[in-house]
C-alpha positions in Angstrom: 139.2 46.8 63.6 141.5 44.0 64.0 140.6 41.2 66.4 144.2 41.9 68.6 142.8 45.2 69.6 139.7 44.4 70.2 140.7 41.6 72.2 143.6 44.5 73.8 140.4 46.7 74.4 138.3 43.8 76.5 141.4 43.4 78.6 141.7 46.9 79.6 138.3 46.9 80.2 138.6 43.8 82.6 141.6 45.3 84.3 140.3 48.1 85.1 137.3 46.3 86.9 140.1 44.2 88.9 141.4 47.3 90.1 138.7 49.0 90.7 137.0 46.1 93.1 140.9 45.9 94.9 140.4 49.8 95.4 136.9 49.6 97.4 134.9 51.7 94.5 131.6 51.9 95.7 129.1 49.8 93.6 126.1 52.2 95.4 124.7 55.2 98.0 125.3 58.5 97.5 127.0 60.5 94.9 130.4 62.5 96.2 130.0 65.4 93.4 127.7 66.7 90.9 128.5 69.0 87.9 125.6 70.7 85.5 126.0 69.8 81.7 129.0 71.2 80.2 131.1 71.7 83.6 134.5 71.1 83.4 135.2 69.3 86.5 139.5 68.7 86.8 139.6 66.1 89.6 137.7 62.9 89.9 138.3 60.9 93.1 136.6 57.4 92.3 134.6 55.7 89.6 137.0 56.2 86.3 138.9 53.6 84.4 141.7 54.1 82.1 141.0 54.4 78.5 142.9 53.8 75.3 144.2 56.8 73.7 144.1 56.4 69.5 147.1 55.0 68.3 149.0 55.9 65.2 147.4 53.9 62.1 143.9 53.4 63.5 141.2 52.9 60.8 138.2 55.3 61.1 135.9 52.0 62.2 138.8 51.8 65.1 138.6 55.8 66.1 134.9 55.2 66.2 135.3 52.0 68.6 138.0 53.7 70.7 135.7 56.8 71.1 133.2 55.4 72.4 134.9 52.6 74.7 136.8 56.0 76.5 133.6 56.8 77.8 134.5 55.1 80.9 137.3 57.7 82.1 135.9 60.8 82.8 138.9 62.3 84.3 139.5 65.9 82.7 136.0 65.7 81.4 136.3 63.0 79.7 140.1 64.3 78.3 140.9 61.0 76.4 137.8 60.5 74.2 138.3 64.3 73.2 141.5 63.1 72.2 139.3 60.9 69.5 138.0 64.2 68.4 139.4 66.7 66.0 140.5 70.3 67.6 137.4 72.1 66.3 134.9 70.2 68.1 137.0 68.6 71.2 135.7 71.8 73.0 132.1 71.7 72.2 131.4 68.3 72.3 129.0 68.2 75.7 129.8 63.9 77.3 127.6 65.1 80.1 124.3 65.8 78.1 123.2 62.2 78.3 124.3 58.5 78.9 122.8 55.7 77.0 123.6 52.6 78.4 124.1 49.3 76.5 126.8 46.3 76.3 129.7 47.0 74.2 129.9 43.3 72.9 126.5 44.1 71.2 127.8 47.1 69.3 128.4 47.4 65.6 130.3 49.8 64.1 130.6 50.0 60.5 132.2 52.4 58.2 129.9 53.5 55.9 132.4 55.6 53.3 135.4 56.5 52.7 137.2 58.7 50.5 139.7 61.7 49.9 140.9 62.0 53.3 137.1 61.7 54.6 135.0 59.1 56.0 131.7 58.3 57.5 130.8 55.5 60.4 127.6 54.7 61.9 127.8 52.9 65.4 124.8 50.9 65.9 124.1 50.9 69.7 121.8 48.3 71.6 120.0 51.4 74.6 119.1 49.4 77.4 118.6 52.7 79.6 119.2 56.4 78.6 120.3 59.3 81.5 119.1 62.6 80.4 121.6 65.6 81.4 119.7 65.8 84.5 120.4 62.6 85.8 116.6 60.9 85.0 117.2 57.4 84.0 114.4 55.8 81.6 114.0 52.4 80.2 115.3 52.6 76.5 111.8 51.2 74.6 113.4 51.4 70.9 115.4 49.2 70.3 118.6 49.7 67.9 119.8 53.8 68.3 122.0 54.6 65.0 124.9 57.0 65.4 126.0 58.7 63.2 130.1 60.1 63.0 132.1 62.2 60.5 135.8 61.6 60.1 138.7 63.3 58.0 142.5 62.9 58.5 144.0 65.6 60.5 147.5 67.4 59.7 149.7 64.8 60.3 147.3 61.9 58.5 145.5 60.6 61.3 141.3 59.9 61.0 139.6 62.4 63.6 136.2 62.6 64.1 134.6 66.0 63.4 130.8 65.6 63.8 129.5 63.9 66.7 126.5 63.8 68.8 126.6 65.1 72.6 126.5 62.7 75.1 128.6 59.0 75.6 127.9 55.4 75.3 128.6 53.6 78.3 128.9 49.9 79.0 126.0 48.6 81.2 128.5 47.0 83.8 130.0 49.9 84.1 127.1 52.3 84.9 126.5 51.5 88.9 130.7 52.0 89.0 130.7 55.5 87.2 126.9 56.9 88.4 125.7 57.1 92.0 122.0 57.4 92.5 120.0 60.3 94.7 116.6 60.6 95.2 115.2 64.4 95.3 112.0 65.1 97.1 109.0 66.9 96.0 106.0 67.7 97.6 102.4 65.6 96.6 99.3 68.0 96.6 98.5 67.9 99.9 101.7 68.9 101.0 101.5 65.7 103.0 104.2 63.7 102.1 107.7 63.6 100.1 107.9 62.0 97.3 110.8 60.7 95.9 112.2 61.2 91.9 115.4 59.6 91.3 118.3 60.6 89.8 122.0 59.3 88.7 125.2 61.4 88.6 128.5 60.5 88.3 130.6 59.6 91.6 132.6 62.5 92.0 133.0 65.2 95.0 130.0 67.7 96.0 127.5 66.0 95.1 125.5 68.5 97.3 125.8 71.4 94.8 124.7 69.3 92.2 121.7 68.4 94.7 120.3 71.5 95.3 120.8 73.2 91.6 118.2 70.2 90.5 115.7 71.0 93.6 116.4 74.5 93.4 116.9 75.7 89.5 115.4 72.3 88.3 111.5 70.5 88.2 110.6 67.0 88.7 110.8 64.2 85.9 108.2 65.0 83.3 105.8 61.7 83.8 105.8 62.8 87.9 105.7 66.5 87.5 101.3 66.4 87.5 101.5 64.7 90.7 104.1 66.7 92.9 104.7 70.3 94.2 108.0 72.2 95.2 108.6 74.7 97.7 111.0 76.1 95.1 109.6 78.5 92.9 109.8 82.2 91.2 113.3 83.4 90.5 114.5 81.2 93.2 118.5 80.3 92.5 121.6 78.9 94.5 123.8 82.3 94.7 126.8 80.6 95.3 127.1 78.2 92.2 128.6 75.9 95.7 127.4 74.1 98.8 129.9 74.0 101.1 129.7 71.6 104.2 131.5 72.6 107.6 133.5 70.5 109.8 130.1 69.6 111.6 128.8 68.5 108.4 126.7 71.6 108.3 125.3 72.3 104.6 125.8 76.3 104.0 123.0 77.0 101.4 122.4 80.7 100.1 119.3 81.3 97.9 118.5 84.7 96.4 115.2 85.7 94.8 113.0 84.3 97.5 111.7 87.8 98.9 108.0 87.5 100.6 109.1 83.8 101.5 106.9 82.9 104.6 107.7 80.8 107.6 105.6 77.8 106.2 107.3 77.8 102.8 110.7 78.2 104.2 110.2 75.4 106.4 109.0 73.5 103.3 112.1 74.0 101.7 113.9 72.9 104.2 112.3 69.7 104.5 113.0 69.0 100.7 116.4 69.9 101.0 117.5 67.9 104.5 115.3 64.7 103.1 117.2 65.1 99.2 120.5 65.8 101.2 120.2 62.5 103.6 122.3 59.9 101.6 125.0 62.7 101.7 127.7 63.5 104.3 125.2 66.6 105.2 123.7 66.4 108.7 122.0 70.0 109.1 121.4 72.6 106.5 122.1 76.4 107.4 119.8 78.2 105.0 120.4 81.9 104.0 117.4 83.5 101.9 118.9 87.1 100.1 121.1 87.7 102.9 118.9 86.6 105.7 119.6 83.3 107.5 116.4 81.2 108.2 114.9 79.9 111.2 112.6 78.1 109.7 112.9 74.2 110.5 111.3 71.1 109.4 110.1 70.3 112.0 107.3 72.9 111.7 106.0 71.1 108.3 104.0 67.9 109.3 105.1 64.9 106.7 103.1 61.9 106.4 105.2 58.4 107.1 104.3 55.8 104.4 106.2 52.9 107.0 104.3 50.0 107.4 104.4 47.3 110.3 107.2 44.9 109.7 104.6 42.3 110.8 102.6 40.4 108.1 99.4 41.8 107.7 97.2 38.4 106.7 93.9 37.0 106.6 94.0 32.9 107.6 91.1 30.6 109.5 92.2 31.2 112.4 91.5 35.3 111.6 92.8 38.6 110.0 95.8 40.2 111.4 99.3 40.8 112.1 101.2 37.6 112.2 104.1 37.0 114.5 105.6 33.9 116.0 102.3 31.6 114.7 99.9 33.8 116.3 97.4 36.3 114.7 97.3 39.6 116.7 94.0 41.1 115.6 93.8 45.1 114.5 90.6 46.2 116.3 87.3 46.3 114.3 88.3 45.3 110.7 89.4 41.3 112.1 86.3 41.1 113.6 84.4 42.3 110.1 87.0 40.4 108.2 87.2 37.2 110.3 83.8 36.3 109.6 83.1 37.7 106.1 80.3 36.4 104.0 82.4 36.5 100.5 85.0 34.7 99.5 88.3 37.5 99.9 90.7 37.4 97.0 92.5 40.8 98.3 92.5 43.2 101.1 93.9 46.6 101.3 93.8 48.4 104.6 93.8 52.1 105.2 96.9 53.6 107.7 94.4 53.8 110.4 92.8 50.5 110.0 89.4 51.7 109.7 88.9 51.0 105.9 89.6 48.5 104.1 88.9 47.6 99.9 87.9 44.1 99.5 88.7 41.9 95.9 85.8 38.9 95.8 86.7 35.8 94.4 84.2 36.4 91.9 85.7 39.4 90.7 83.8 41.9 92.6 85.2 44.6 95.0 83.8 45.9 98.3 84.3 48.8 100.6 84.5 47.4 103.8 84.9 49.5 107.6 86.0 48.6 111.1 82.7 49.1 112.0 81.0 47.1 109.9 79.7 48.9 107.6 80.7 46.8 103.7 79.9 47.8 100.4 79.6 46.9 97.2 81.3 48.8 94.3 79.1 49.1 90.5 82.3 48.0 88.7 80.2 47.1 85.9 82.5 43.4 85.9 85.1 41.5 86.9 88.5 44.1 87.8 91.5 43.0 89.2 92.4 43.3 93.0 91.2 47.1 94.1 93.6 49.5 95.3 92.9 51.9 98.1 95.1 55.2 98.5 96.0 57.5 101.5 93.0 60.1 100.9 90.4 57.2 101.1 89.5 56.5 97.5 88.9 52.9 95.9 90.4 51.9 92.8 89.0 49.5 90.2 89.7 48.4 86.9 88.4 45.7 84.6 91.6 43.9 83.0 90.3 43.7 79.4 89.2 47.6 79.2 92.1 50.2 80.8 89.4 53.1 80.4 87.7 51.7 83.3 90.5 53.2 85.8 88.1 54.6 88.3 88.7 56.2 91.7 86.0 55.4 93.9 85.1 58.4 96.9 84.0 57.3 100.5 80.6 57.4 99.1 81.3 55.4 95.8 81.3 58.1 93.7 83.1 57.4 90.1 85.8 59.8 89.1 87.3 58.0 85.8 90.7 58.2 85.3 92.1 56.8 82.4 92.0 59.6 79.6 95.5 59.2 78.6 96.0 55.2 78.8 95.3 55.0 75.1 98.0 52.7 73.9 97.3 49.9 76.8 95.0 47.2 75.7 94.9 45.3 79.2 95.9 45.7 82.8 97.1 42.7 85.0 97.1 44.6 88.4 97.5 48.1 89.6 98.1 49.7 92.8 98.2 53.3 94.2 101.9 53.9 95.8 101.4 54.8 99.5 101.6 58.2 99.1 98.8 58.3 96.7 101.2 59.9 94.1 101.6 57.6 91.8 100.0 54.4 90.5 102.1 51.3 89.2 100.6 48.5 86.6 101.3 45.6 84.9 99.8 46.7 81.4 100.0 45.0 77.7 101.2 47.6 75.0 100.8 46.5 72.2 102.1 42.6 72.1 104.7 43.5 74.9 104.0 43.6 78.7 105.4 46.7 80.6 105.3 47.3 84.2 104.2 51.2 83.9 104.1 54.3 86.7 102.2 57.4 86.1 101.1 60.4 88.5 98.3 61.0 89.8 96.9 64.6 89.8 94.8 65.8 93.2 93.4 68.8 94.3 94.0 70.4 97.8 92.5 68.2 99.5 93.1 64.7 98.1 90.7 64.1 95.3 92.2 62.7 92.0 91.4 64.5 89.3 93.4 62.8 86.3 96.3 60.3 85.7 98.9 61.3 83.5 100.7 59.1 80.9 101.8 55.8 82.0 106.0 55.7 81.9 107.4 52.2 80.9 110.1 51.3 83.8 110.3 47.3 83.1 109.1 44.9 79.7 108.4 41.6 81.1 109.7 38.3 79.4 107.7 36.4 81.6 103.6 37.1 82.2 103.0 39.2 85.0 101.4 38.0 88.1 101.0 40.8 90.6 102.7 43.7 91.6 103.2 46.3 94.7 105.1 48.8 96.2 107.6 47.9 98.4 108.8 50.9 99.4 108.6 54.2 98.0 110.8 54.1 95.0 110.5 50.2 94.1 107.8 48.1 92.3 108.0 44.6 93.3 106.7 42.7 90.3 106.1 38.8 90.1 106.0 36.7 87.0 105.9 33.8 85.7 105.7 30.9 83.1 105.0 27.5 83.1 108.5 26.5 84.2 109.6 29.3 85.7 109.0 32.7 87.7 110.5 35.4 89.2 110.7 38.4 91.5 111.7 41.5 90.0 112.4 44.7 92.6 112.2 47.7 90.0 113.4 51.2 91.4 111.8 53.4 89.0 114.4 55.2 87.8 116.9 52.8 87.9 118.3 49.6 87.0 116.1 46.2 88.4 117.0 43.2 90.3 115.6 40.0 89.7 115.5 36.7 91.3 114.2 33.1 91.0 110.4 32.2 92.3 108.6 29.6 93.2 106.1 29.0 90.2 103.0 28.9 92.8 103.7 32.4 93.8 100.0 34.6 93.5 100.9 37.4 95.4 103.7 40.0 96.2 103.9 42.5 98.9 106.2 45.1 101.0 108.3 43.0 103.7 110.4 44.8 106.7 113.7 46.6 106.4 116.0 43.3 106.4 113.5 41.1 104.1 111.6 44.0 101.9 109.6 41.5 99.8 107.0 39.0 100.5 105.7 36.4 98.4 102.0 34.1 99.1 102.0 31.3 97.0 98.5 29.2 95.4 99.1 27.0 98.3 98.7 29.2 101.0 103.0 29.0 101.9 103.9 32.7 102.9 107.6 33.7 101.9 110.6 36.0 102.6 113.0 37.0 100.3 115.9 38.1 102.0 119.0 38.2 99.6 117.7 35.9 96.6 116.2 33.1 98.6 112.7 32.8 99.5 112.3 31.0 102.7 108.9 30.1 104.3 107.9 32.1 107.4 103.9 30.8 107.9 101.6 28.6 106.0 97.4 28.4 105.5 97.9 31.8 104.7 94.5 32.8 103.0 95.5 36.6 102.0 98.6 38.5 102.3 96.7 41.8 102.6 98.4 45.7 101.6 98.7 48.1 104.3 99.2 51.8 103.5 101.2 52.8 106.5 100.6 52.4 110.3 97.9 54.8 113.0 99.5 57.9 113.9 
């Protein structure tokens, strides 16, 4: 390819950005339509560009290019890179079975052979993400993805491709501009609480079809699916093939196969749907089981809240408590026990209800502790990093140079080990159990790399893990991690650092991270309120919000910036 249309190719590129900023194309929230794999969809209403159609002369390296850069207009489904394609496969080539994400500058396309009217080109592609046809974003861990393309001149002398893989390459700035995030909602064990499972689909109209096909005909990501439960099961199916929405934003949804559905599971489903359908135009669902409308609401189904207090939850000389306006308000029995501890506290975890509480020593020990005062101590065995308590009660330890020491701890410090399928990390910085008691989060080593992983965490009935699946890799760090926690119930807030630098990274899991500049004395990250979602402590005792990408200091003497799981019913 010449360096005049590549240089032609980066200015349609640019333009099209240009536009599409002048044109108000949303860079987030909720997706407007959603089509299965394969779907021809013939009218897209925002998030396309204009491509460049081949042109008369192009080289096979340049069909390749041109291919590939036309991912970003998928008007027609995706009518101008078919135009790249020769008839035979234009109409089997599936765009929509995956995405994988990468910068185009980074690309090289080389043409491999070339002779008698046919060539081949491989298109070496730098996957920072990959979308699956389902919409499940993942953290491409492999490096360089070869591609592989056949060519041959078509009737009037012009390369063509004829063999390509399924799926399109798109440019990494162009991603948020083209895809649209949701999050479905499953059940955890207990039928407790939601829990969320992202997914990206491309901004178009009706997104609510697309929605309730996933919840309905679909199953949670594969690293979640040990930890989560659906209403949605048998020979369950959307009848339609549509959701339509009223004029009063009323969601008509009609199910078949659901015979012998009772009131409870109905009002389960329900509660899926109206929490998956949220970020939508949809206010109410009306849902029709084989012919029969429901009655069954949500508000029958009892759903745990994983909100915490907006307050500061901190343990400073003058006493453990909620911090506002330079005064500690204290939480009942556990600043009393807290206030006057005889260890020196490293970390504190309190449960919803403030009643229990796990304690990190200084020393590297870990404690139960209750309002009543009533501590502790946990057989750990050695030093672990800062313990982790989850909504059914259990402690969690681990000692940072041997991962097959997960261990749950019960209310009576029983062991339950947990780290059967952690074989590939070598050492875990910090862990803690999201508040739903899902899903755990770590930094971990792999190898020579550090990775902030998830993984779920299977329960029974009633609460009690009883394994952890395979940890997922949602972040590598270039900087050693510090800490981590969940700051909501979709983001990781990770801090790291170096010795002339740090940073605070909020990773959705699921979807792309966002990263700011640190303080270097930063020890500790936790949850914030709505308008200022992350908190920092640094070794100094300064106490932090990060609202936008400054930090700005809200308290100091700040001896612990302690986790809460939610707030007392």
């Amino acid at each position: 390819m010449t360096v005049s249309r590549r240089a032609l190719a980066a200015a349609v590129l640019a333009l099209g950005l240009v536009l599409a900023g002048c044109s108000g194309l949303p860079q987030s929230g909720p997706v407007s339509v959603g089509n299965a794999p394969g779907d021809v969809v013939d009218e897209v209403t925002g998030g396309s560009y204009d491509a460049e159609e081949p042109r008369p002369g192009d080289s096979p390296e340049d069909i390749v290019d041109g291919f590939l850069r036309a991912s970003i207009s998928p008007e027609q489904n995706w009518e101008t890179a078919r135009h790249y394609l020769a008839d035979e496969i234009a109409e089997t080539w599936q765009p929509a079975e995956s995405v994988t994400i990468d910068a185009t500058d980074d690309r090289e396309i080389t043409e491999i052979a070339a002779s008698g009217g046919v060539a081949t080109v491989t298109a070496d592609v730098q996957g920072e993400a990959v979308l699956d046809g389902d919409g499940r974003y993942r953290v491409a861990s492999d490096g360089t993805t070869s591609l592989a393309f056949e060519l041959a001149k078509d009737d009037e002398g012009e390369w063509r491709i004829v063999t390509a893989p399924d799926g399109i390459v798109l440019d990494g700035q162009f991603f948020s501009e083209l895809y649209s995030a949701h999050d479905l909602y499953y059940f955890d064990a207990t039928w407790t609480h939601l829990v969320p499972d992202r997914r990206w689909f491309l901004t178009r109209q009706n997104a609510r079809t697309r929605i309730v096909q996933e919840l309905v005909d679909g199953a949670p990501s594969e690293w979640l699916a040990r930890g989560v439960q659906t209403a949605f099961g048998g020979s369950l199916q959307l009848s339609r093939g549509t959701v339509p929405v009223d004029a009063d934003n009323v969601a008509q949804i009609e199910l078949t196969g659901g015979a012998g559905a009772d009131v409870e599971t109905l009002g389960r489903m329900t509660a899926q749907l109206e929490q998956s359908l949220a970020s939508t135009d949809v206010r109410r669902i009306a849902l029709t089981v084989d012919g029969e409308a429901s009655d069954a609401t949500s508000a029958g189904v009892s759903v745990a809240s994983t909100r915490v207090d907006p307050r500061p939850l901190v343990l400073t000389d003058d006493g453990f408590g909620y911090l506002a306006g330079g005064e500690i308000t204290s939480v009942g029995g556990m600043s009393d026990v807290l206030a006057d501890f005889p260890e020196d506290i490293a970390s504190i975890a309190v449960s919803a209800d403030r009643q229990v509480a796990a304690i990190g020593l200084a020393d590297g020990g870990a404690m139960r502790v209750t309002a009543d005062d009533r501590p502790s101590a946990i057989d750990t065995g050695g030093r672990v990093a800062a313990p982790s308590l989850d909504a059914y009660g259990f402690i969690w330890t681990v000692r940072p140079d041997d991962p097959r020491t997960l261990t749950a701890w019960s209310p009576d410090l029983t062991a339950r080990r947990m780290a059967g399928e952690w074989a590939d990390v070598s050492r875990v910085k910090a862990a803690e159990v999201s508040r739903d008691g899902s899903r755990i989060a770590a930094i971990v080593t792999i190898g020579e790399q550090q990775w902030v992983v998830v993984a779920a965490i299977e329960r029974d009935p009633d609460g009690t893990p009883l394994s952890v699946g395979p940890p997922r890799r949602i972040a590598q760090l270039r900087m050693a991690g510090i800490d981590l926690a969940w700051i909501d119930d979709i983001t990781v807030g990770i801090a790291a650092g170096g010795s002339d630098s740090a940073q605070v990274i909020q990773q959705p899991i699921g979807a792309p991270a966002r990263s700011v500049a640190a303080p270097l004395a930063v020890v500790t990250i936790g949850a914030g309120d709505q308008e200022s979602p992350v908190r920092l402590l640094t070794d100094d005792g300064a106490l932090l919000t990060l609202r936008g990408t400054i930090p700005t200091q809200s308290a100091s003497d700040v001896r612990v910036l302690a986790t809460q799981l939610g707030q007392p019913e």
